[in-house]
Backbone as a printed PyTorch tensor [residue, N CA C, xyz], in Angstrom:
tensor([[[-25.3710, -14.3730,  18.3250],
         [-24.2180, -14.9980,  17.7400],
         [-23.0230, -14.7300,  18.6450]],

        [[-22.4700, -15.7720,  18.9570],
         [-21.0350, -15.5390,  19.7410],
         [-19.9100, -16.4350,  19.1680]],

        [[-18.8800, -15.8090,  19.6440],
         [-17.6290, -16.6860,  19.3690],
         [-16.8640, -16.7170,  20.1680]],

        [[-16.1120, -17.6720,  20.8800],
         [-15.0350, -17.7860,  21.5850],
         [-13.8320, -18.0010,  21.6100]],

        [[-12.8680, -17.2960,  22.2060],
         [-11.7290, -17.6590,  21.7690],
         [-10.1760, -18.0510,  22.9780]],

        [[ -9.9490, -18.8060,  22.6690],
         [ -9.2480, -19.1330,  23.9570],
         [ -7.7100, -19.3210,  23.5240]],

        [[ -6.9630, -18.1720,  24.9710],
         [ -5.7620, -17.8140,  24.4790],
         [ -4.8790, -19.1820,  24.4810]],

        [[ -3.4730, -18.9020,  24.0360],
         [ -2.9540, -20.2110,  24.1910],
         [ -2.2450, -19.7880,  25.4060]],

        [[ -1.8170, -21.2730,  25.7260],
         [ -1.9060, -21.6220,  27.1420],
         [  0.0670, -20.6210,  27.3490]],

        [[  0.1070, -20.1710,  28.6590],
         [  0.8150, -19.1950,  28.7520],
         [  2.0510, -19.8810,  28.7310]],

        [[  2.5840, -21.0470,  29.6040],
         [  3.7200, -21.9800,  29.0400],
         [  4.4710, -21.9400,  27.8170]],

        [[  3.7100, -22.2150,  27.0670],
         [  4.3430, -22.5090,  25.6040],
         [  4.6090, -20.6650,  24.9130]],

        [[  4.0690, -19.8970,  25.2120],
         [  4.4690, -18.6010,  25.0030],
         [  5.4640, -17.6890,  25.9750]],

        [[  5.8630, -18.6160,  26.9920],
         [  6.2380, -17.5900,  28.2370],
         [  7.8780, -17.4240,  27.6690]],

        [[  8.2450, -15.9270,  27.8750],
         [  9.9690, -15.9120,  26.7800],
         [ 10.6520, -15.3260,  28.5100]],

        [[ 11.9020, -15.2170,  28.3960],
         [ 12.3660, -14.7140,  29.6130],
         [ 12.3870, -13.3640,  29.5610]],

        [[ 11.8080, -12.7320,  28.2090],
         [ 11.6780, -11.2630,  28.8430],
         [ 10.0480, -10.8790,  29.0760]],

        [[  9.3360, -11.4290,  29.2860],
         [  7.7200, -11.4370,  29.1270],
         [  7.2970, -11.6290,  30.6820]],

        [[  8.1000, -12.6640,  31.1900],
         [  7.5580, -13.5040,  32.5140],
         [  7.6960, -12.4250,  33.4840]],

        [[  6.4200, -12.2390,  34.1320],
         [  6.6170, -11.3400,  35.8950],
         [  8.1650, -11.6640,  37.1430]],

        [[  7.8200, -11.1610,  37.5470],
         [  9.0830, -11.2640,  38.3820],
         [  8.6690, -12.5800,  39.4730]],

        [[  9.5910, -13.6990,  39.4620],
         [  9.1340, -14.7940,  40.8330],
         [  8.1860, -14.0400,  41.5850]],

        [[  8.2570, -13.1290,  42.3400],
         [  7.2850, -12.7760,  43.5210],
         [  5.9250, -11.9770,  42.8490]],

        [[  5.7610, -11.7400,  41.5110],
         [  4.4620, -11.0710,  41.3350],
         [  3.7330, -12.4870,  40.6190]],

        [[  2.1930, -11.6800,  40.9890],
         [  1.1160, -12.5220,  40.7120],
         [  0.7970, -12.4680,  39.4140]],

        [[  0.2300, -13.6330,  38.7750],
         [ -0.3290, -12.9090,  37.2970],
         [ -1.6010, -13.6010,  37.3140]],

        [[ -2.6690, -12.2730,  36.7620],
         [ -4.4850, -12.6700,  37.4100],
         [ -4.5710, -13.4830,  35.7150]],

        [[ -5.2730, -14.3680,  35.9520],
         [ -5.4790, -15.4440,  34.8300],
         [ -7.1810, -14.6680,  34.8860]],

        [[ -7.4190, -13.9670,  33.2920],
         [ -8.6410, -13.0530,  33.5650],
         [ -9.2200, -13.6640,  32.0490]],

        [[-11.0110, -13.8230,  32.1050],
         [-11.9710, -13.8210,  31.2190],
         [-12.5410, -12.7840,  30.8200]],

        [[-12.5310, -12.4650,  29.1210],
         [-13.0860, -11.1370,  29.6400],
         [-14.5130, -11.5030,  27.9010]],

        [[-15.6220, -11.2480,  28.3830],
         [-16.9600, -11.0480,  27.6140],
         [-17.0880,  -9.8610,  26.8340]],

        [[-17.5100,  -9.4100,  25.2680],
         [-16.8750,  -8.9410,  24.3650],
         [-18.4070,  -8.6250,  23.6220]],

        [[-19.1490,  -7.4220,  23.5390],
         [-20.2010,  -7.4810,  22.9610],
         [-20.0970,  -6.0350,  22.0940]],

        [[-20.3760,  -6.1370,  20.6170],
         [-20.6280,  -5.5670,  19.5740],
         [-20.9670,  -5.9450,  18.8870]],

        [[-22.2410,  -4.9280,  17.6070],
         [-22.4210,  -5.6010,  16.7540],
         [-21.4450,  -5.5600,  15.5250]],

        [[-20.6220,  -4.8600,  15.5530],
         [-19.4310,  -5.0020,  14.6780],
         [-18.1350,  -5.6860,  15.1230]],

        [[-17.8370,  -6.1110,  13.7810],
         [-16.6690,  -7.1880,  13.7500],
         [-15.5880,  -6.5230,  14.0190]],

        [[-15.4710,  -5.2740,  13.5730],
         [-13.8620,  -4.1150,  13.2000],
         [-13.8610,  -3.8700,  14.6310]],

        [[-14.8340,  -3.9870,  15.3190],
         [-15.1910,  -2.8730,  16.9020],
         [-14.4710,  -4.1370,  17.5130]],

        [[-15.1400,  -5.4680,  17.8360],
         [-14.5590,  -6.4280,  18.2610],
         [-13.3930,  -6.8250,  18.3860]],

        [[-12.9760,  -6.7550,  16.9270],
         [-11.5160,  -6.9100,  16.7110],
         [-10.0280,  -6.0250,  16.9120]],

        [[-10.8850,  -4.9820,  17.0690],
         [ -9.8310,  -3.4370,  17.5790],
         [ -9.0560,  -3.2390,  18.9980]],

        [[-10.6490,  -4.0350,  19.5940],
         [-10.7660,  -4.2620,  21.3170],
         [ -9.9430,  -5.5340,  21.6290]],

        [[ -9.8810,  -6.2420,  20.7400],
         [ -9.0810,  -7.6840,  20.7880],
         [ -7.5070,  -7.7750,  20.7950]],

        [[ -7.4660,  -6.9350,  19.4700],
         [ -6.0120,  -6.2170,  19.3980],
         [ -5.5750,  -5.3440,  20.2450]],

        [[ -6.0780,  -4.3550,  20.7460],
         [ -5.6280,  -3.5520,  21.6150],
         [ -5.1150,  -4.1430,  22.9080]],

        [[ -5.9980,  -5.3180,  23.4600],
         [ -6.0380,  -5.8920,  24.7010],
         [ -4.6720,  -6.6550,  24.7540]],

        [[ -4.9840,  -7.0570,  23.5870],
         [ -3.7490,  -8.3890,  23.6180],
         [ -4.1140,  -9.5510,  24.0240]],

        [[ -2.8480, -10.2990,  24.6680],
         [ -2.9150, -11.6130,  25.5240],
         [ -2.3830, -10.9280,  27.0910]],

        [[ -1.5260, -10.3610,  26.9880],
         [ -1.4100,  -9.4050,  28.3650],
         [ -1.4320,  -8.0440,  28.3040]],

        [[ -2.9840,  -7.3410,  28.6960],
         [ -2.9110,  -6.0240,  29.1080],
         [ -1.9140,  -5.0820,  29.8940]],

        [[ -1.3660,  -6.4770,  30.4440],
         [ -0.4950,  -5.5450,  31.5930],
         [  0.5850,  -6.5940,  31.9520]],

        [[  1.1630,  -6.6350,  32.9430],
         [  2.4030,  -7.5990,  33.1360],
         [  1.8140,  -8.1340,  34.0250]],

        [[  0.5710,  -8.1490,  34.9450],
         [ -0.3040,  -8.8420,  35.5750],
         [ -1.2120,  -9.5350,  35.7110]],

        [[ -1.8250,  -9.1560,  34.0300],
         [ -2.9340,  -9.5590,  33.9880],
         [ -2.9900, -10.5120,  32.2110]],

        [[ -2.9220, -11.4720,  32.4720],
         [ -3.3980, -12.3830,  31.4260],
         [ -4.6600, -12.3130,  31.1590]],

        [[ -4.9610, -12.5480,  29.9360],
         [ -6.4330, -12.7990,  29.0430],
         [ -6.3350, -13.9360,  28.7790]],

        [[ -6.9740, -15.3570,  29.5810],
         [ -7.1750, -16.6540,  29.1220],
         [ -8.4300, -17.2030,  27.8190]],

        [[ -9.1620, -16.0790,  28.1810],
         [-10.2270, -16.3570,  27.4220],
         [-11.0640, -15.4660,  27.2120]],

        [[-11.9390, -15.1260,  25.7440],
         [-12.6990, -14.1540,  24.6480],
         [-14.1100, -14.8830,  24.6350]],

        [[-15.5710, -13.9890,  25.0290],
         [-16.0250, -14.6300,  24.1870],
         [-16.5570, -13.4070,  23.2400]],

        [[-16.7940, -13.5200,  21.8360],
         [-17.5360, -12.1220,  21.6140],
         [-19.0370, -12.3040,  21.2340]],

        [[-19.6880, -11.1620,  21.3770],
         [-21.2770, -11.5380,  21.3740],
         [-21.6670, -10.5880,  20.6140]],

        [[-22.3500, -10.6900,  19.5990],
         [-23.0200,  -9.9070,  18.7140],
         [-24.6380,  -9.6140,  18.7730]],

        [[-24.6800,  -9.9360,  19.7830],
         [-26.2970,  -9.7980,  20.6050],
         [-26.5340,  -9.4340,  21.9090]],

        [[-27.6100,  -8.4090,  22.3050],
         [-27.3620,  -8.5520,  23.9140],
         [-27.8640,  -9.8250,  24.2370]],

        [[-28.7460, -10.6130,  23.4360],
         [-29.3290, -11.9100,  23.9920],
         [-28.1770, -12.7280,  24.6010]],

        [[-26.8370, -12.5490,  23.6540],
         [-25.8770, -13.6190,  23.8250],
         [-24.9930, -13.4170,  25.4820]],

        [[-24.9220, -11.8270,  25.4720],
         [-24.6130, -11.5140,  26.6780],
         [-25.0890, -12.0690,  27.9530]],

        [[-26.3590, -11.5370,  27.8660],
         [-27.0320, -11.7640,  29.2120],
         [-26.9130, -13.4940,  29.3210]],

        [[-27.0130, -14.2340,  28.0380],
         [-26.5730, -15.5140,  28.2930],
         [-25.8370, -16.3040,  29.0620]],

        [[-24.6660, -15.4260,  28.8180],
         [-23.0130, -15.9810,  29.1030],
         [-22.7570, -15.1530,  30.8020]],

        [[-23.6430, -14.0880,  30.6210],
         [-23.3900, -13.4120,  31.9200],
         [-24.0900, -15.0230,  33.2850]],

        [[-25.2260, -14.4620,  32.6390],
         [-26.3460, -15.6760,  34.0220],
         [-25.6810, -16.8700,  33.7910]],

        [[-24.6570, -17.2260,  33.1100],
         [-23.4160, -18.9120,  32.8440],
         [-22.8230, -18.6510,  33.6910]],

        [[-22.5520, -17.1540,  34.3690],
         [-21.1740, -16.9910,  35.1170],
         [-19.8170, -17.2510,  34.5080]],

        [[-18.8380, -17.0170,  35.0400],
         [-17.4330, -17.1830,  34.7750],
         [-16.3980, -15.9730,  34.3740]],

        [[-17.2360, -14.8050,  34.1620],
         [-16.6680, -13.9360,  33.0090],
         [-15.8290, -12.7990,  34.8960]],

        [[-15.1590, -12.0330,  33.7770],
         [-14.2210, -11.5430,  35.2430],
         [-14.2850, -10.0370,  34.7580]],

        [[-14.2840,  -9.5940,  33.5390],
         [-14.6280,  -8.7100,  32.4860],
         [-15.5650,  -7.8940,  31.6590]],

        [[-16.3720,  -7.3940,  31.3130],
         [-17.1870,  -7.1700,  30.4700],
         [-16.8340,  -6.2690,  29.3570]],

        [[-16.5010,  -6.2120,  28.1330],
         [-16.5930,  -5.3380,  27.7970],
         [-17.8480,  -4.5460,  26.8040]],

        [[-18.7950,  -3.3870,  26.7030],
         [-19.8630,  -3.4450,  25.8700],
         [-19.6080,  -2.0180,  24.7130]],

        [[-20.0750,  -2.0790,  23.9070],
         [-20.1510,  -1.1880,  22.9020],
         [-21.2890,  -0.5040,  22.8740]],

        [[-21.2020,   0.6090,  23.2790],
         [-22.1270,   1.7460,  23.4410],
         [-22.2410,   2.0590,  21.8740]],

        [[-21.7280,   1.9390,  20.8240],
         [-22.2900,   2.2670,  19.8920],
         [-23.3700,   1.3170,  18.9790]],

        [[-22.9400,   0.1600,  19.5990],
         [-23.8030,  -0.9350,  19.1830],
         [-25.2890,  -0.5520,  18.4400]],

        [[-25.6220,  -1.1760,  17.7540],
         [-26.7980,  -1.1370,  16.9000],
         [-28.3350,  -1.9200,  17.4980]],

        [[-29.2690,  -1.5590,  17.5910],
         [-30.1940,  -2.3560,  18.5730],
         [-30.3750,  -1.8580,  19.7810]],

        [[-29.6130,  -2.7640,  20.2940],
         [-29.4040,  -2.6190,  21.6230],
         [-27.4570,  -2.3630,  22.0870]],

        [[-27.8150,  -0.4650,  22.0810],
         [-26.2780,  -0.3110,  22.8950],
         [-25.6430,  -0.4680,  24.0400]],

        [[-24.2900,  -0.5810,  24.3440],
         [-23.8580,  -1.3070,  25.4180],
         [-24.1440,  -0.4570,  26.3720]],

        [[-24.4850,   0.9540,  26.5300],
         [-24.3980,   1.7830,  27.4720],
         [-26.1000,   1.3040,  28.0870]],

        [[-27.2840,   1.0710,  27.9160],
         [-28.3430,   0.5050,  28.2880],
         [-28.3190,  -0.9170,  28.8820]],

        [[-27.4930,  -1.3310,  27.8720],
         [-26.9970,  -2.7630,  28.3850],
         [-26.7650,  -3.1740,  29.7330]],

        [[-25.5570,  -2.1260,  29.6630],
         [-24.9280,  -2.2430,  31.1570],
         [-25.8800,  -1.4650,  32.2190]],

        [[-26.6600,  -0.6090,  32.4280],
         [-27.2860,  -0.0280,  33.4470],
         [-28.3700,  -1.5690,  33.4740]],

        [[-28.5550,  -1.7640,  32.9650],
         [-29.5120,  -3.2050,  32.4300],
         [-28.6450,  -4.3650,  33.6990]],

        [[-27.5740,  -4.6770,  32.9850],
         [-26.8440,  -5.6460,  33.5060],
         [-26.2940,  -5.4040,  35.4900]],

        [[-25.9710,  -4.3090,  35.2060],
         [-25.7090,  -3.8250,  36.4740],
         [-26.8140,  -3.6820,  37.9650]],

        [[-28.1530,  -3.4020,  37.1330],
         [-29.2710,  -3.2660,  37.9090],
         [-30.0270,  -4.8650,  38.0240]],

        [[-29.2330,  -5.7260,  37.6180],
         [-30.2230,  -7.0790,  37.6080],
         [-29.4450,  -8.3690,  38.0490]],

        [[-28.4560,  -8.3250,  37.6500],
         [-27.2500,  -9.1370,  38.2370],
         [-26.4960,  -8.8100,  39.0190]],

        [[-26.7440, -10.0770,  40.3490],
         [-25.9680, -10.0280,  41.0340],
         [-24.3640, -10.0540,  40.8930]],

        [[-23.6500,  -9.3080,  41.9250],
         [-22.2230,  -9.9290,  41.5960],
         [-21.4150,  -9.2390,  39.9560]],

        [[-22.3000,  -8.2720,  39.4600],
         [-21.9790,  -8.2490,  38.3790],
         [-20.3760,  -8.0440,  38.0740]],

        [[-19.8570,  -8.6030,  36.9240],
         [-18.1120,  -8.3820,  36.5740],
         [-18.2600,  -6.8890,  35.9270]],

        [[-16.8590,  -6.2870,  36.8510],
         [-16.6030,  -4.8640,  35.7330],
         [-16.8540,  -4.8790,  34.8390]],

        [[-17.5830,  -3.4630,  34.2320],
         [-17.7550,  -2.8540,  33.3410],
         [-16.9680,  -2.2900,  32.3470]],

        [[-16.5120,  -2.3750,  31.1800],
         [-15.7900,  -1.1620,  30.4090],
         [-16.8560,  -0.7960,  29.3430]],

        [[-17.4110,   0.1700,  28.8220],
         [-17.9940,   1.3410,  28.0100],
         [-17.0620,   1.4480,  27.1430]],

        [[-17.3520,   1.3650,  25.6950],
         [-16.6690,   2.2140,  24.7180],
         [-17.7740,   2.9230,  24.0900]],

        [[-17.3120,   4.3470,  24.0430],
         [-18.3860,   5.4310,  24.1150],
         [-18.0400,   5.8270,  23.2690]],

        [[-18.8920,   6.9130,  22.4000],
         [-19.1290,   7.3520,  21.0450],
         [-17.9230,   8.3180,  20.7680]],

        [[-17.8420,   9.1150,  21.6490],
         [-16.9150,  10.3480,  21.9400],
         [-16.9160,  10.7570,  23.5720]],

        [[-15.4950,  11.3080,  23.6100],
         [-15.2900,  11.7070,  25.0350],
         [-15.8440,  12.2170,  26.0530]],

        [[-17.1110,  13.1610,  25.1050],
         [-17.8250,  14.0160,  26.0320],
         [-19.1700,  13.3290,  26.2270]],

        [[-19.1140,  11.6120,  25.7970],
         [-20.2860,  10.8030,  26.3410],
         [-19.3060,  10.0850,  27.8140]],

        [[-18.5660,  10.9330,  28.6510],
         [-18.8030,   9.7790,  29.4110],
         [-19.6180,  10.4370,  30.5210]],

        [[-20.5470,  11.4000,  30.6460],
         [-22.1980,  11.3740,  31.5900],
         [-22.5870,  10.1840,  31.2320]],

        [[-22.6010,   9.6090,  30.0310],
         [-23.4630,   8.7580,  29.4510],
         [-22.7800,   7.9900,  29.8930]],

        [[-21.9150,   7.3960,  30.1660],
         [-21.1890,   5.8460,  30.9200],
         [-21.0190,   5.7800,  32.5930]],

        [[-21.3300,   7.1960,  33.0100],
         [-21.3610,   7.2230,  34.7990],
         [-23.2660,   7.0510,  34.9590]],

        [[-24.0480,   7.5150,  33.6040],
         [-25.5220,   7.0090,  33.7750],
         [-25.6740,   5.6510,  33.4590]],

        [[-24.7180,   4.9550,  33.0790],
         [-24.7140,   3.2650,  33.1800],
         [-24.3030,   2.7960,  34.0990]],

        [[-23.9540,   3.2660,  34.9170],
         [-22.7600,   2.8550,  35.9440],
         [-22.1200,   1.5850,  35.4480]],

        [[-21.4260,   2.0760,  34.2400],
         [-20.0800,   1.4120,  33.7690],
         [-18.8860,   2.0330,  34.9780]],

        [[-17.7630,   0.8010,  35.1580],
         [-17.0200,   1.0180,  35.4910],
         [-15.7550,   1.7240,  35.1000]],

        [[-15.7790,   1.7080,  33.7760],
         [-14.8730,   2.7540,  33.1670],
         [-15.2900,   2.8100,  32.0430]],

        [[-14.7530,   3.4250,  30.7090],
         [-15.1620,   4.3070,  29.8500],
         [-13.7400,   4.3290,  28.6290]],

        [[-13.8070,   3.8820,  27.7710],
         [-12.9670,   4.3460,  26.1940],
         [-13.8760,   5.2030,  25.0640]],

        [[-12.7870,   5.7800,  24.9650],
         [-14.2440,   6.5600,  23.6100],
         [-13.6660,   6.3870,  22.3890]],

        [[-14.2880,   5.4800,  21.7130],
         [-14.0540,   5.9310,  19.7180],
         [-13.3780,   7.2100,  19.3090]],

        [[-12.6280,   7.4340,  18.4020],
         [-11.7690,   6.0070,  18.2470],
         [-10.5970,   5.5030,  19.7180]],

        [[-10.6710,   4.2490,  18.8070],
         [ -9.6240,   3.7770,  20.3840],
         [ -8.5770,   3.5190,  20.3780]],

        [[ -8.4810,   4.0810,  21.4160],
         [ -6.9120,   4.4400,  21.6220],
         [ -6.4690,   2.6920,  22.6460]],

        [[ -5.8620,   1.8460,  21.7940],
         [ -5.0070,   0.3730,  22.0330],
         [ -4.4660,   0.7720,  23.9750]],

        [[ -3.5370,   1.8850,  24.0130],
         [ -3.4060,   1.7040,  25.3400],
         [ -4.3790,   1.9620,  26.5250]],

        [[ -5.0730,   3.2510,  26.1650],
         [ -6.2140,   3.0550,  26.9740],
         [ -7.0190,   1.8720,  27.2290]],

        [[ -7.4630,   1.1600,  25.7340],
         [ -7.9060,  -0.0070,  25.9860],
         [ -7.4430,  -1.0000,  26.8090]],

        [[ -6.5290,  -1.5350,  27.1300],
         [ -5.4050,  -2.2220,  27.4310],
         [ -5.3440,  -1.9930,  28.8880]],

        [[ -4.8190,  -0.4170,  29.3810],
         [ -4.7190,   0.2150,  30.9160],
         [ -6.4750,  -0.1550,  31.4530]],

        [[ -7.5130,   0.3010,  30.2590],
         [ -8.8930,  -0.0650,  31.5560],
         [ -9.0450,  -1.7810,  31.5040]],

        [[ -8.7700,  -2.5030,  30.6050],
         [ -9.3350,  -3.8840,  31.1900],
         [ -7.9940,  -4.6100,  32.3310]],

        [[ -7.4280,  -4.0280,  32.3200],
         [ -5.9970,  -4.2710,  33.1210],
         [ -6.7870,  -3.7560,  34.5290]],

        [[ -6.6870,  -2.8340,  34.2550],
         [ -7.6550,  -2.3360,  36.2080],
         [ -8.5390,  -2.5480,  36.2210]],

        [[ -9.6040,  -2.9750,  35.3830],
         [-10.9670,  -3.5980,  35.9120],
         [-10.8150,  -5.0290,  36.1880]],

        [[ -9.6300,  -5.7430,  35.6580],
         [ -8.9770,  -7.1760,  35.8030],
         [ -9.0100,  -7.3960,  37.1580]],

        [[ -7.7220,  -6.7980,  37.9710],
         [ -7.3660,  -6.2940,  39.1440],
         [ -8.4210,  -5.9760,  40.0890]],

        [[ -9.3430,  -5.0820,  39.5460],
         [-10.5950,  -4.7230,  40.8370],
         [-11.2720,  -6.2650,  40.9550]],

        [[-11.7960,  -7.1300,  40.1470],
         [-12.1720,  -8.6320,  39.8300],
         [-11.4440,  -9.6020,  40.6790]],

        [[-10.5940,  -9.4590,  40.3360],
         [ -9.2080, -10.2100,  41.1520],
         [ -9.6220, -10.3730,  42.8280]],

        [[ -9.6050,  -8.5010,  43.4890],
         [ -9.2630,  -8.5050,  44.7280],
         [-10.2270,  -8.5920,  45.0940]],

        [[-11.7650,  -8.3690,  44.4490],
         [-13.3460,  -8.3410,  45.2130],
         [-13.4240, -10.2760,  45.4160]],

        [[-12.3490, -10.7780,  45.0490],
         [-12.8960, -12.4350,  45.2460],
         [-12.6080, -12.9390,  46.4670]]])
């Protein structure tokens, strides 16, 4: 099961205290969204925002409540993002991603949201690219898809 969600277009929201400065860039970023909970999804959604950062726009959500749906949308291409839920039910994001990472080419950053702090062995044995731990903390959330945005950005 997935859902997508697509931000509104940055124009019609842009205020004069929001907009980057003329000379900075702003990365127009996708980011892929897998849990089997809705509250988990939606925490990560909120936290993120529409801009993580003053650089980095979120054009587009999809969320996946399956790894089936993942690996789907992954082998579609497009995504710039990943984010997975290691607490996930089934199949957790932390398998996921050593999964995803070991099979796809090109793969898009990683973010891990991990059970507790002292699982992140458990997110450097995924080779996730970074790591939040339950509960979540909105800016952390926010600061890692912002720099995994950015690493996406400059590997192109």
């Amino acid at each position: 099961m997935t859902s997508a969600h697509a931000a509104p277009h940055a124009d019609s929201l842009a205020t004069a205290g929001s907009t980057p400065s003329a000379g900075a860039a702003v990365h127009q970023v996708s980011v892929l969204l897998y849990s089997d909970d809705i509250t988990t999804r939606d925490a990560v959604r909120a936290a993120a925002g529409r801009r993580p950062a003053r650089d980095v726009e979120i054009t587009r959500w999809l969320e996946c409540a399956t790894a089936f749906a993942v690996t789907e949308a992954l082998d579609a291409g497009g995504w710039d993002v990943v984010v997975l839920d290691g607490e996930a039910a089934k199949n957790g994001g932390l398998g996921l991603c050593r999964e995803l990472k070991n099979e796809i080419y090109d793969c898009p950053p990683v973010l891990v949201l991990t059970g507790r702090p002292q699982d992140g062995w458990l997110a450097a044995w995924s080779l996730a690219d970074d790591a939040v731990p339950h509960p979540l903390d909105p800016i952390k959330v926010a600061e890692a898809i912002a720099g995994l945005a950015r690493t996406r950005v400059a590997a192109r």
